[in-house]
C-alpha positions as YAML, in Angstrom:
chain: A
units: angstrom
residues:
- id: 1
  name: UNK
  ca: [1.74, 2.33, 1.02]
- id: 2
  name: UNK
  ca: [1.05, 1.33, 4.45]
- id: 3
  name: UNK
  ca: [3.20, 3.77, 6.82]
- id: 4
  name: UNK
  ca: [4.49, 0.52, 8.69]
- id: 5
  name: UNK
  ca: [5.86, -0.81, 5.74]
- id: 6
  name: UNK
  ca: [9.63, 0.16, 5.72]
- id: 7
  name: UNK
  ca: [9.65, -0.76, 10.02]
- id: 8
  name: UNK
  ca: [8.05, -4.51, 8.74]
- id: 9
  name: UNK
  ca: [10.84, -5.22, 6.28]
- id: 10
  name: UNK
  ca: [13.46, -3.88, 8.89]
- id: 11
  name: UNK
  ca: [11.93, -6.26, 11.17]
- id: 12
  name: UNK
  ca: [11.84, -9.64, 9.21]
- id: 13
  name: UNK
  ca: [14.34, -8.73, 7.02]
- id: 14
  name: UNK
  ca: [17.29, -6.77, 7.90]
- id: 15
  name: UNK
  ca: [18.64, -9.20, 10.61]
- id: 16
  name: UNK
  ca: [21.42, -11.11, 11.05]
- id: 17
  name: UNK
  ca: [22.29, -14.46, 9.00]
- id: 18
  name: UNK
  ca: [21.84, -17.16, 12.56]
- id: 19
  name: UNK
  ca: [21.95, -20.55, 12.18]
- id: 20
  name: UNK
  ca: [18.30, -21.25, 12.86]
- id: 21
  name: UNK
  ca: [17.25, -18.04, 11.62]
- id: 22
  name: UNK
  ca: [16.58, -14.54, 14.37]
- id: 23
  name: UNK
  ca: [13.29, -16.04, 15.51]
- id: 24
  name: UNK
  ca: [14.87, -18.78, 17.03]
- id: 25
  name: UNK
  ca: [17.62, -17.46, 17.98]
- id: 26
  name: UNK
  ca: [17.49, -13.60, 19.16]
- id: 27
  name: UNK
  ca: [15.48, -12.57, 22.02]
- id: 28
  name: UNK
  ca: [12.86, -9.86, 19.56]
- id: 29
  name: UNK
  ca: [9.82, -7.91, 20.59]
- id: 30
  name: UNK
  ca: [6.51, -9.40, 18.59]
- id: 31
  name: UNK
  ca: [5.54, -6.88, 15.79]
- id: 32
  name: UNK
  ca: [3.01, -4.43, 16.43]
- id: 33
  name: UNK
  ca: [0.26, -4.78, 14.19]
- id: 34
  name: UNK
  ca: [-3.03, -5.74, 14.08]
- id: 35
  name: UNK
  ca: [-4.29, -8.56, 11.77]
- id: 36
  name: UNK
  ca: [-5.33, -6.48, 8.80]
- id: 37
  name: UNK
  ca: [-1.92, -4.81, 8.90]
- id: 38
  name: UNK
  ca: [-0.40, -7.99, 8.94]
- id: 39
  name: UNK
  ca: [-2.19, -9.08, 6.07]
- id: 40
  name: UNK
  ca: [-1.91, -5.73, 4.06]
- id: 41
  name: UNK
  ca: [1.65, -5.94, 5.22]
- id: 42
  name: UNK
  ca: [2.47, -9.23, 3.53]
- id: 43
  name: UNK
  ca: [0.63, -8.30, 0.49]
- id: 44
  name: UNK
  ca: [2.65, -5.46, 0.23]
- id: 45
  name: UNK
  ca: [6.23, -7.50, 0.43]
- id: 46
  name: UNK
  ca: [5.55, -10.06, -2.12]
- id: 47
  name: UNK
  ca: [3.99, -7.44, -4.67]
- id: 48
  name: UNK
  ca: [7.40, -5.61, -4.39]
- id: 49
  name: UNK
  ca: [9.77, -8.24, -3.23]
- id: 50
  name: UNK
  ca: [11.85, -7.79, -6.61]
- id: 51
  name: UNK
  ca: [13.17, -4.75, -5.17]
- id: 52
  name: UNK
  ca: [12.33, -4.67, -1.67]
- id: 53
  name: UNK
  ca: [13.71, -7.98, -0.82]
- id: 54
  name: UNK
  ca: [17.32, -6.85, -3.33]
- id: 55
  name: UNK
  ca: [19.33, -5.75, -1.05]
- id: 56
  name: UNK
  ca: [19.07, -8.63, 1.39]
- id: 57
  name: UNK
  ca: [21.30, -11.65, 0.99]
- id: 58
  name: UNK
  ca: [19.17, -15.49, -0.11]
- id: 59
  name: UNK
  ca: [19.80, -16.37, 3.43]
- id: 60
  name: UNK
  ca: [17.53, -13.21, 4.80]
- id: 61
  name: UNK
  ca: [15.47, -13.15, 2.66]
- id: 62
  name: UNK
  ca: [14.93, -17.27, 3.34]
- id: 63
  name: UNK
  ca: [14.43, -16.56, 7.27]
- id: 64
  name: UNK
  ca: [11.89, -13.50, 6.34]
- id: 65
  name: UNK
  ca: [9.93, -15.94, 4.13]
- id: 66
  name: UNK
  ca: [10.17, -18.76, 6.84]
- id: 67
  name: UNK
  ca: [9.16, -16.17, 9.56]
- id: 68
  name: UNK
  ca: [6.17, -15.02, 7.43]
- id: 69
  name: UNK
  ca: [4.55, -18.22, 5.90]
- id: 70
  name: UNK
  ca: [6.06, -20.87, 8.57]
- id: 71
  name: UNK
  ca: [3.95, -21.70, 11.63]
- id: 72
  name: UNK
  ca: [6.19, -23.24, 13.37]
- id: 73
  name: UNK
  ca: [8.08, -20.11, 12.77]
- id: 74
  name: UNK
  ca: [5.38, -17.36, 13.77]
- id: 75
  name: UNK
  ca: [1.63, -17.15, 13.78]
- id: 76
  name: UNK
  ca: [2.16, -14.27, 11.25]
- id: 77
  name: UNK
  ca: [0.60, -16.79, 8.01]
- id: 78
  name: UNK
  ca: [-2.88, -17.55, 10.44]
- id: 79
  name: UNK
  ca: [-3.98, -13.59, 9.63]
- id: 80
  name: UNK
  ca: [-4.36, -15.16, 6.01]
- id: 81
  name: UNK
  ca: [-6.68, -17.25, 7.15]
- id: 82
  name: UNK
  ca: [-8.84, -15.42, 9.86]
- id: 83
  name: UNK
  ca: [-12.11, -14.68, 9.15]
- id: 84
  name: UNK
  ca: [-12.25, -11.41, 10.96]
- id: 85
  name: UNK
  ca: [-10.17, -9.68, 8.13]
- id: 86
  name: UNK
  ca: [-12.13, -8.90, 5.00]
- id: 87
  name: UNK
  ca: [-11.82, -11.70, 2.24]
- id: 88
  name: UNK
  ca: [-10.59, -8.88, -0.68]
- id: 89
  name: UNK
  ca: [-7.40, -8.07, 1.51]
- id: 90
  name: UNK
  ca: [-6.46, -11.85, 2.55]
- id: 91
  name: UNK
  ca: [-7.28, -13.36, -1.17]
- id: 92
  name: UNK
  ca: [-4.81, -9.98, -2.53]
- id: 93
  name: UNK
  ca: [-2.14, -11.28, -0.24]
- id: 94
  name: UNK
  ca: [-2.54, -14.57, -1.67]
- id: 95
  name: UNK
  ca: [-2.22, -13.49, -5.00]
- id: 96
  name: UNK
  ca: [0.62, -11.77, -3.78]
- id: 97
  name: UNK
  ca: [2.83, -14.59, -4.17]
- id: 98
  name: UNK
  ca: [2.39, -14.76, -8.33]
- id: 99
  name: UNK
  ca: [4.96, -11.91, -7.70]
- id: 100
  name: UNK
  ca: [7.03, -13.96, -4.70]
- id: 101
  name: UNK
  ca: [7.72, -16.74, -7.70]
- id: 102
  name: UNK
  ca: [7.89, -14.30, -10.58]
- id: 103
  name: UNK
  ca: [10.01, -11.67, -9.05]
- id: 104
  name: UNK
  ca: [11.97, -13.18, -6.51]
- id: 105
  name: UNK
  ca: [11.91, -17.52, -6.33]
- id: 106
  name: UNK
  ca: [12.79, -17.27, -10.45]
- id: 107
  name: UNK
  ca: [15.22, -14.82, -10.47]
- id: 108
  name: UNK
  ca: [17.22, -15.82, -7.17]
- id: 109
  name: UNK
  ca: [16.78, -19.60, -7.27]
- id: 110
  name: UNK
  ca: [19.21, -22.22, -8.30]
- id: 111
  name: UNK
  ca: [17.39, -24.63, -10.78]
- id: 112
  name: UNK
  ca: [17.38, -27.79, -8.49]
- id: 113
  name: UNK
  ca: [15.18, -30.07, -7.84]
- id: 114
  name: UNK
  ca: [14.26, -30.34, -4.55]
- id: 115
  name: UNK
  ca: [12.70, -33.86, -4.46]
- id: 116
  name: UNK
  ca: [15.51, -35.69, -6.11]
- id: 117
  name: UNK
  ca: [17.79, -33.78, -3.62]
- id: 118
  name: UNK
  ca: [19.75, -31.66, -6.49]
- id: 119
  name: UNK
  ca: [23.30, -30.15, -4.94]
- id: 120
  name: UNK
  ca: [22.06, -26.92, -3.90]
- id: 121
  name: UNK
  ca: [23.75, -24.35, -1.61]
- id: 122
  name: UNK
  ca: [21.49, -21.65, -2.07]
- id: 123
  name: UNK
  ca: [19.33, -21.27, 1.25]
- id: 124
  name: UNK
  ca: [16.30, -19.51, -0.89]
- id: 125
  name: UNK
  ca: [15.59, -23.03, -2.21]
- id: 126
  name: UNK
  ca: [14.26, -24.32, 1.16]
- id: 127
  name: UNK
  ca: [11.50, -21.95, 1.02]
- id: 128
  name: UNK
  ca: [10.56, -22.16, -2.36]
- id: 129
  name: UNK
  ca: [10.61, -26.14, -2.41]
- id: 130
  name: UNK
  ca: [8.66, -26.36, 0.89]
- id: 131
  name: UNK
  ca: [6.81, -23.20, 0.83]
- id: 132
  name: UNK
  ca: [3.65, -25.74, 0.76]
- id: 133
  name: UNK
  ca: [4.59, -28.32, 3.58]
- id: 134
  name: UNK
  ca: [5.40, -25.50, 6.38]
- id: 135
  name: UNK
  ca: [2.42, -23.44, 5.41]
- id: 136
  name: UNK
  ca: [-1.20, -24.08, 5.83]
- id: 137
  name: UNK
  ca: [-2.14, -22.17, 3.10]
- id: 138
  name: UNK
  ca: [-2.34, -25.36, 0.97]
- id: 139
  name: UNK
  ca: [-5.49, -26.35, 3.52]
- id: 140
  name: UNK
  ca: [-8.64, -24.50, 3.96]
- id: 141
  name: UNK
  ca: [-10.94, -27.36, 5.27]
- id: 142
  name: UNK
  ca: [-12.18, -25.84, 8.51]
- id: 143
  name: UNK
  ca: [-12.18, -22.42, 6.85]
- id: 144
  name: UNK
  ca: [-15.35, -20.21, 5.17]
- id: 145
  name: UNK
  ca: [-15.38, -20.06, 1.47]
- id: 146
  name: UNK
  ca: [-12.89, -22.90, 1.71]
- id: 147
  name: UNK
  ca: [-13.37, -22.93, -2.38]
- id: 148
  name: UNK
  ca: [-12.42, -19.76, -3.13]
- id: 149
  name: UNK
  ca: [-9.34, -19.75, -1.36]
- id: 150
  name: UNK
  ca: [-8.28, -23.21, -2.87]
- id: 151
  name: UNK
  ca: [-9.10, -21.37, -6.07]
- id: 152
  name: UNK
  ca: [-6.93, -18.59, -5.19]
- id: 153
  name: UNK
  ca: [-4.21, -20.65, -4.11]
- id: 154
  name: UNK
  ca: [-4.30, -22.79, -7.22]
- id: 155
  name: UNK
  ca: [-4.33, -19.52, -9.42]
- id: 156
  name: UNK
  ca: [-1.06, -18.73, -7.88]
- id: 157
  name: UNK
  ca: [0.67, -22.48, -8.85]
- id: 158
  name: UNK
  ca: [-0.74, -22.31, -12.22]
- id: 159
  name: UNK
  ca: [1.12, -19.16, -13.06]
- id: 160
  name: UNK
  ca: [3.98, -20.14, -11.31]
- id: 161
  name: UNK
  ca: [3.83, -23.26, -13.77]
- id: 162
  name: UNK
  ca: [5.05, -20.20, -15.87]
- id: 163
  name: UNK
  ca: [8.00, -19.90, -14.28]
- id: 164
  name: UNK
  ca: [11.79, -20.88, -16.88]
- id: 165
  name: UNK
  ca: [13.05, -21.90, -13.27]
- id: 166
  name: UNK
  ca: [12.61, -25.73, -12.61]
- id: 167
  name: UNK
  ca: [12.78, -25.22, -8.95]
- id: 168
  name: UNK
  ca: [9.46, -22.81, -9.33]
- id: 169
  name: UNK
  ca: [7.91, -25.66, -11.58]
- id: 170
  name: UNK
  ca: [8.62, -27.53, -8.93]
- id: 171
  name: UNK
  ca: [7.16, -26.08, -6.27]
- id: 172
  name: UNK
  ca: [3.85, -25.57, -7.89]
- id: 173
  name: UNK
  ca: [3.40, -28.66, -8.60]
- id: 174
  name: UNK
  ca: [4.38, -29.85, -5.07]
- id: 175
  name: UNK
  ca: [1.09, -27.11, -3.67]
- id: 176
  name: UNK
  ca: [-0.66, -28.26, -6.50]
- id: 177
  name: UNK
  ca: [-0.49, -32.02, -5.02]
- id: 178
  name: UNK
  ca: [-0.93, -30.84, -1.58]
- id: 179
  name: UNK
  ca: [-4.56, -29.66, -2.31]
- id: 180
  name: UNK
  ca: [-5.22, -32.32, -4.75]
- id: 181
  name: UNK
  ca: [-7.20, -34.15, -2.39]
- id: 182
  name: UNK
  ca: [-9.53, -30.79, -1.85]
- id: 183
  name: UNK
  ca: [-9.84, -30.03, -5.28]
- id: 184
  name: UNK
  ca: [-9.17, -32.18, -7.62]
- id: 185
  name: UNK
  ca: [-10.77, -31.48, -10.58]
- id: 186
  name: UNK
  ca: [-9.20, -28.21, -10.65]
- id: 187
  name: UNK
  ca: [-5.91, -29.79, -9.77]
- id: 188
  name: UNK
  ca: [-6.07, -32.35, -12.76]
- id: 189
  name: UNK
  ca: [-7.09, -29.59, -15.17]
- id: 190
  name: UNK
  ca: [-4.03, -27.53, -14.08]
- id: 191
  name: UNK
  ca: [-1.46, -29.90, -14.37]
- id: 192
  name: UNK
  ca: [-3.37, -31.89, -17.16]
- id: 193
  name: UNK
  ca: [-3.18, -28.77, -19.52]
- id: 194
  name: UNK
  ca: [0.54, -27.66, -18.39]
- id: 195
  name: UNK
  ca: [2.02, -31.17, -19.63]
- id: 196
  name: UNK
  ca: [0.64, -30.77, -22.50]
- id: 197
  name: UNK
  ca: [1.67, -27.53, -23.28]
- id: 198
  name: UNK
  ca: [5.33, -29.01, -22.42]
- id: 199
  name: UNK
  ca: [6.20, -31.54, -24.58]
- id: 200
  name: UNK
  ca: [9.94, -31.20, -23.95]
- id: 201
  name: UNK
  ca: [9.57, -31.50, -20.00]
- id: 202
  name: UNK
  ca: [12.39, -32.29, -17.81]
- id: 203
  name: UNK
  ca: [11.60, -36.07, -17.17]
- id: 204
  name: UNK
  ca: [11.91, -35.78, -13.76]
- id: 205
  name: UNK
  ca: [9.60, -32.77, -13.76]
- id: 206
  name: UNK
  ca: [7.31, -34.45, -15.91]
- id: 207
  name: UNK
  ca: [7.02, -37.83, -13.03]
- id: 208
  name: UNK
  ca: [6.37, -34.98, -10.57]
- id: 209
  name: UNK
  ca: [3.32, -33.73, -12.44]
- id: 210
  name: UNK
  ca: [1.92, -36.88, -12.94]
- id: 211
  name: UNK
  ca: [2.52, -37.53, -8.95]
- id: 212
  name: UNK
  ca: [1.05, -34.27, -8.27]
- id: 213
  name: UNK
  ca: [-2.04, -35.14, -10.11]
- id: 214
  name: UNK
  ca: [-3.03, -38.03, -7.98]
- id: 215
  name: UNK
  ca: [-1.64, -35.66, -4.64]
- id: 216
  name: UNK
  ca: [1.61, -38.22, -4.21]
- id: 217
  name: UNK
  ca: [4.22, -35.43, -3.44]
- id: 218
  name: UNK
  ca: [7.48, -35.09, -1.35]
...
């Protein structure tokens, strides 16, 4: 366990519940870390957010996840993508968030559908519905071994097809359209094999996937 572990989740985590979330509006020091912490650091949240993240309410734990994988939040998510920390430790945080959906989006989710604009109170559905819009994780065009982090990246939406929660379904399959474009075939394979594995689809889920396969997502 990295020995800056329990001072990171103090620091995007335990904070209070502001309108716009603390990095907007509290005056904080940046974290001290270099960009291999950062990355080992996020790796290390989402492999044990199911009982890390517990005793922070949805709305934390929604800022935290904003702070981490927003950019217009932090430049925390860019240590994902830099080149000058080894490839092993950036694609392990990336699988990291198999366990984010698994663990934490299933579990603490409401099952609404974010693109039909479902009633939903629960401030943990933001991030998980638009975990692919306000991160660039979804776009590695300017970035070495662009492939093998689309790969990784679509590994992580195909298992959190998995997922009995409709807003996880959905969410995958809104990354999953994002990076359509980039790699299709992959894409179409994905989503081709998950409807038919899922007869009895939620309509509305099923539309999704078929937008999702041609990259038409919201």
């Amino acid at each position: 366990m990295h020995s800056r572990y329990a001072d990171w989740l103090a620091y995007v985590f335990d904070r209070p519940e502001t309108p716009s979330g603390w990095y907007f509006d509290l005056e904080v020091e940046p974290f001290d870390g270099n960009l291999a912490d950062i990355v080992e650091l996020v790796a290390l949240t989402m492999e044990n957010c199911g009982v890390d993240l517990a005793k922070y309410s949805n709305t934390q734990v929604a800022h935290g996840l904003k702070y981490i994988f927003s950019c217009s939040c932090s430049d925390i998510v860019f240590a994902l993508m830099d080149d000058s920390v080894a490839i092993s430790m950036r694609l392990r945080a990336i699988a990291s968030l198999k366990s984010l959906y698994r663990d934490c989006f299933t579990p603490r989710c409401d099952p609404a559908l974010g693109h039909l604009s479902d009633p939903c109170e629960n401030p943990l559905n933001y991030p998980c519905h638009m975990l692919w819009d306000f991160s660039p994780l979804s776009y590695w065009e300017s970035r070495s071994n662009k492939y093998t982090f689309y790969g990784a990246v679509v590994d992580v939406l195909e298992d959190a097809l998995l997922s009995p929660n409709p807003a996880c379904v959905e969410s995958a399959l809104h990354g999953l359209g994002h990076i359509q474009s980039s790699y299709d075939d992959r894409v179409s394979q994905v989503i081709t094999n998950y409807l038919k594995k899922n007869k009895n689809l939620l309509p509305a889920l099923r539309a999704y996937a078929e937008s999702a396969k041609v990259g038409n997502v919201q």
